[in-house]
N, C-alpha and C positions, 0 to 999 in steps of 0.2 A: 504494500500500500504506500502509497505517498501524495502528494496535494494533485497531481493528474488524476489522481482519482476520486475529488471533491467536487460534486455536480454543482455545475451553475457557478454566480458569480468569478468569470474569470480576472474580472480589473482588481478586486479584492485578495484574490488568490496571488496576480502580478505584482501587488503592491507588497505584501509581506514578503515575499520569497526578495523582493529588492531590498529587505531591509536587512534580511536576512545578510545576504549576499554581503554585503556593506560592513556588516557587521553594527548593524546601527538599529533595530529593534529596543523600542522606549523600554521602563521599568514598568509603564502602566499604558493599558490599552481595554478601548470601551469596543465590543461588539454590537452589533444595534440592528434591529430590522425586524420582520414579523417571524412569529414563532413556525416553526419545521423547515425554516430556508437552511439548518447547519451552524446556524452560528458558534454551539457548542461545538459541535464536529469538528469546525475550525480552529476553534481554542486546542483544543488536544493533539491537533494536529501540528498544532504550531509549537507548542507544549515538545511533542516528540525531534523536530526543528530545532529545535535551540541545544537540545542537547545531542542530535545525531554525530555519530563519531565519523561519518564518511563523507557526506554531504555536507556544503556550506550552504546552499538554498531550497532544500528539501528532508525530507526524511525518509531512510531507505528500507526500516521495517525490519534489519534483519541482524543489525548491529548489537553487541553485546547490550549498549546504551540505549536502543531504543527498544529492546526487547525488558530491559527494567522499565521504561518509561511505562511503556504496556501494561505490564504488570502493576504497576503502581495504581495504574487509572482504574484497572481491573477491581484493585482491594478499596480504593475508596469508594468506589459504586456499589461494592456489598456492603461495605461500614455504613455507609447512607440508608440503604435499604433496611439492617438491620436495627438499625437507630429507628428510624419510623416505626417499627415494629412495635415500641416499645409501648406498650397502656401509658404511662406516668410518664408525662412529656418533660417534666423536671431531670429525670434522669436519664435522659437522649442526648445530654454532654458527656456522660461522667466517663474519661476516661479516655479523651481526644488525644490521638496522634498521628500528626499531620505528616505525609512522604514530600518526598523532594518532589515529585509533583503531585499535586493534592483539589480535584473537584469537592468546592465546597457548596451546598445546594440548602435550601431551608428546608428545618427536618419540622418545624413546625409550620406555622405560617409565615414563620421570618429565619432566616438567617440571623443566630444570635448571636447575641454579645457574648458568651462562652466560647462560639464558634472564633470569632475577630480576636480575640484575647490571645489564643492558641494561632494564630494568626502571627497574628505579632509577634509572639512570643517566638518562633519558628523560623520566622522570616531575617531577625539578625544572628541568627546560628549560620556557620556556612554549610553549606548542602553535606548529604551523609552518603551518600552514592552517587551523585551526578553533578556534572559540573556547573549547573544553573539551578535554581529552585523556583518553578513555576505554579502560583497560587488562580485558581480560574475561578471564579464566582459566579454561578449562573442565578438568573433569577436575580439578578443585583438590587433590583427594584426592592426585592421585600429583605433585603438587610436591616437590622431592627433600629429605628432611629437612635437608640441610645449606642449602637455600636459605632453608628457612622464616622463620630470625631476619631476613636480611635482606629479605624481605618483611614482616616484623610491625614492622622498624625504618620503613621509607617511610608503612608505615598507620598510625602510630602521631599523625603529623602529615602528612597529605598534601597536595601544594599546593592551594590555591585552585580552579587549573582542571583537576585528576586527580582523575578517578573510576576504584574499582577495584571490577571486578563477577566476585564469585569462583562459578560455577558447580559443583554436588555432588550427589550424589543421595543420601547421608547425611552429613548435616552433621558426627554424632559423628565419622567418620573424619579429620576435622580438626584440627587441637593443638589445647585450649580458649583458648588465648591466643587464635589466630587468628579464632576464632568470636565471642569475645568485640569486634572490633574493626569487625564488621558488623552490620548492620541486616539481617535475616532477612527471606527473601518468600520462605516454599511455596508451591509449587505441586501440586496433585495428580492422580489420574488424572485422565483429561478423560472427561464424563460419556455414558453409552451413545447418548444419542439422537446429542451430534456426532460419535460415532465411525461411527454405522451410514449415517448421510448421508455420511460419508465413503467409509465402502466402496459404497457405494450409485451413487456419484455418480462417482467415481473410480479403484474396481477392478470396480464393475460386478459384483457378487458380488449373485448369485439371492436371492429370500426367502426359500426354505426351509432357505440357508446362511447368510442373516445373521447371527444367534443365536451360533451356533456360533463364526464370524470376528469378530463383535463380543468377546467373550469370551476367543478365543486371543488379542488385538491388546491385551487388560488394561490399556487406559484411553491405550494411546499412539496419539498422531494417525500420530507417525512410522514408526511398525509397520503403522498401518491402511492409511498411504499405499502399501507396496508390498507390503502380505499378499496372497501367489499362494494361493487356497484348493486346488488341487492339490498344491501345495509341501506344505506344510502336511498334506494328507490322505498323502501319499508319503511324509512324513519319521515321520509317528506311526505309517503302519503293522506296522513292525516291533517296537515297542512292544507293538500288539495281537497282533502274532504270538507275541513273548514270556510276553506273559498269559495269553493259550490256554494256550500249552505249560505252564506252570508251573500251572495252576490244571485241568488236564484231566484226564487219565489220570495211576495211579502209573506208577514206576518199571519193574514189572513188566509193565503192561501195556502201554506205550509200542512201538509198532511203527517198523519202519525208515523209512518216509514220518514220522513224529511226530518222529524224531529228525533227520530231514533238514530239519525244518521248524523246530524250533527254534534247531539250531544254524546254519541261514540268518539267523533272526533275529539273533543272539547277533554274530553276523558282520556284517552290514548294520549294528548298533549301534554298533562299534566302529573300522569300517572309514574313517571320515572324521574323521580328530583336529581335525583344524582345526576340526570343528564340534559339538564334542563337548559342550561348556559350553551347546549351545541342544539337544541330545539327551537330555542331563541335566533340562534345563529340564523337556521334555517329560514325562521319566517319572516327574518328578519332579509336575507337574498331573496326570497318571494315577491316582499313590498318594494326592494330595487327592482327587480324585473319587470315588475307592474307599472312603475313608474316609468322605467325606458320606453317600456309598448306604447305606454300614452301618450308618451310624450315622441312619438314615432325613432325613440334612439337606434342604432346600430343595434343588428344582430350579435356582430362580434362582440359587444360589451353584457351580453345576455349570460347567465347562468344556466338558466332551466332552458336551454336550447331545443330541448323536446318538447315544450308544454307551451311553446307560443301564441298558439288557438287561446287557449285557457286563459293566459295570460293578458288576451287581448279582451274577452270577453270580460274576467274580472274587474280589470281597468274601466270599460267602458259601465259598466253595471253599477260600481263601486263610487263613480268620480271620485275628485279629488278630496269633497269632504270625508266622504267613507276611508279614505287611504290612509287621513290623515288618522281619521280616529282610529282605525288599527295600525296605526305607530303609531300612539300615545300610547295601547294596550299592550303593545311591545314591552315599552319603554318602562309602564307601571310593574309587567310581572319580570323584567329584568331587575329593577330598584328593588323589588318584592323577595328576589328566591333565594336569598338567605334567611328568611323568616320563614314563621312555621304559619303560613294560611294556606286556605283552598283556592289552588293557582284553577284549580275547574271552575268555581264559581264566575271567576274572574273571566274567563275565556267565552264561560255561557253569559253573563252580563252582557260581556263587550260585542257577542253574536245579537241577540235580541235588541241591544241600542244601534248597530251599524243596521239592522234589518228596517228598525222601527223608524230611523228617521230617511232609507230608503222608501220605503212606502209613503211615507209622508210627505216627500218632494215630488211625487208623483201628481 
C-alpha cells in the first residue's frame, strides 16, 4: 500500500508527499472536509510517511518501520474499541498509553481531558520505537472544551519529533486559536467517475443503478464501499409513501386503505431512533429534489434520478407552501431526536396540517 493507492483527492495527496519530499511537513496539520472522503485514511497514511525507512515521499508498507507503524495503529483501534466497551464511562481512561503513533478518537462524547493530559505528557518524551511521534485526532470537533488550552499549550511549540494531525469535517467548529496553529489540507468529495468504479467493482451495483448509488454515496469512497442498493431503496420507501399520502387526495377524500397507508409510513419513519439522523438525511435529499423539479433544475444535480415522475408531481401538488412546511417538520424532528417524544405523532401532525391546508387553497 502507499498514497497511489488513496482514492480521490489527488492535489491533497501532491501537496503532502511535497512536503514530505522537502522535508518540510509542519508539527501541526488540520484535515477538513465531509465525512467518508478518507481524511483519516490520510492521517495514517501520512503517519506511516514520516517514519518510512525507504521512501522520502511515500510509504512502502513493507519496511521494518512501517510494519511497526501498522501495528501500532492496529492496537490503538482495539484500545478505543475496548474502552467504549466499558459501562462506567469514568473508567474508559484509566490506564492510557499512548504508541509513537497513537489514533486518539472520543471514547465518550468528547475527546477528554485525560485523553490530552496523556497527550502531552507523551508528546515531550522522544519516540520509543520510531523516529517521529505522530498524534492524529479525529473527530477534533468534540475534544472536550476544558482540554483544549492544554492542547493549544503542546502546539504552541511542539517537539522536534511530534507531529499533530487534527482530523474535522468543519474546521469552523474548532476554537480559532486552534485553527490558527495548523496548516490546512481539504479534502473534498471524491469525484463521480472513482466513486462508480467503486460500486462497480466492489458492491457490484447494475448500470441502470449506478447513477442513482453514485449520487446517494455524495462523493464518499467510505459510503460507496458498503452502499446495499436494497438498503437504500427499503429505507426511502417510506418517504415515498409519505409523499403520496401528503400530496394525493384531500382530507375529505382520503379512504380507510389511504389512511392505513400513510400512517404505516409515519410509523416505519419513526420506529428506529437509532437511525433517525440518516432518515432525516433522506427526507431531507427528497425536499432538495422537489425543489430542483420545480424549480425546472438540472437532472445532473438530482439525487433520486429514478423517481423524477414523482418528484415532479409532489412539487406540483405540494407548492411551495407545503415544501416549506415539511422542512420546518424536518427541521423540528431533527432539533427533536435526542429527546424522548413520539417522533410518529409528529410526522402524522405534520401529514394532516400539509393535507388540510392543501384542500383549503383549493
Amino acid at each position: 500500500m502507499s498514497f497511489q493507492d488513496f482514492l480521490g483527492n489527488p492535489q491533497a495527496v501532491a501537496a503532502l508527499r511535497e512536503m514530505l519530499a522537502r522535508d518540510g511537513v509542519p508539527g501541526s496539520l488540520l484535515f477538513t472536509g465531509p465525512e467518508g472522503i478518507g481524511k483519516k485514511t490520510l492521517a495514517m497514511m501520512l503517519a506511516r510517511a514520516l517514519n518510512c525507512e525507504r521512501l522520502k515521499d511515500d510509504f512502502c508498507g513493507e519496511c521494518a518501520r512501517c510494519r511497526k507503524a501498522e501495528e501500532m495503529l492496529a492496537l490503538t483501534r482495539e484500545d478505543l474499541a475496548r474502552r467504549r466497551e466499558i459501562k462506567d464511562a469514568s473508567r474508559r481512561v484509566e490506564g492510557l498509553t499512548y504508541f509513537d503513533i497513537q489514533l486518539i478518537e472520543p471514547i465518550t462524547r468528547y475527546i477528554l481531558i485525560e485523553q490530552i493530559r496523556q497527550l502531552r505528557s507523551t508528546a515531550y518524551t522522544r519516540p520509543f520505537e520510531l523516529p517521529r511521534r505522530v498524534f492524529i485526532l479525529d473527530q477534533a470537533q468534540a475534544i472536550h472544551w476544558q482540554a483544549v488550552d492544554l492542547l493549544l499549550k503542546v502546539m504552541e511549540e511542539p517537539p522536534e519529533t511530534t507531529h499533530f494531525i487534527l482530523v474535522c469535517p468543519n474546521p469552523h467548529e474548532l476554537r480559532a486559536t486552534l485553527r490558527s496553529r495548523c496548516l490546512k489540507v481539504p479534502l473534498h468529495p471524491v469525484e463521480e467517475a472513482v466513486i462508480q468504479s467503486v460500486l462497480k467493482t466492489e458492491r457490484k451495483i447494475p448500470e441502470r443503478s449506478l447513477t442513482l448509488a453514485t449520487r446517494a454515496v455524495s462523493g464518499s469512497v467510505a459510503r460507496a464501499r458498503r452502499f446495499e442498493l436494497a438498503d437504500f431503496e427499503r429505507s426511502r420507501q417510506p418517504w415515498v409513501a409519505f409523499l403520496d399520502g401528503i400530496a394525493g387526495k384531500g382530507l375529505s377524500a382520503l379512504t380507510a386503505a389511504d389512511w392505513k397507508s400513510l400512517f404505516d409510513a409515519t410509523k416505519t419513519l419513526a420506529e428506529n431512533r437509532s437511525e433517525l439522523e440518516q432518515t432525516l438525511q433522506m427526507g431531507y435529499a427528497l425536499l432538495r429534489d422537489i425543489l430542483l423539479t420545480l424549480k425546472n433544475g438540472e437532472e445532473r444535480s438530482l439525487m433520486n434520478i429514478d423517481l423524477i415522475p414523482r418528484l415532479k408531481t409532489w412539487g406540483a401538488k405540494l407548492g411551495l407552501e407545503g415544501l416549506e412546511k415539511l422542512k420546518r417538520g424536518l427541521d423540528e424532528a431533527y432539533r427533536l431526536q435526542t429527546r424522548n417524544v413520539n417522533q410518529q405523532l409528529g410526522w402524522e401532525a405534520l401529514a394532516i396540517e400539509i393535507i388540510s391546508s392543501r384542500e383549503a387553497a383549493v
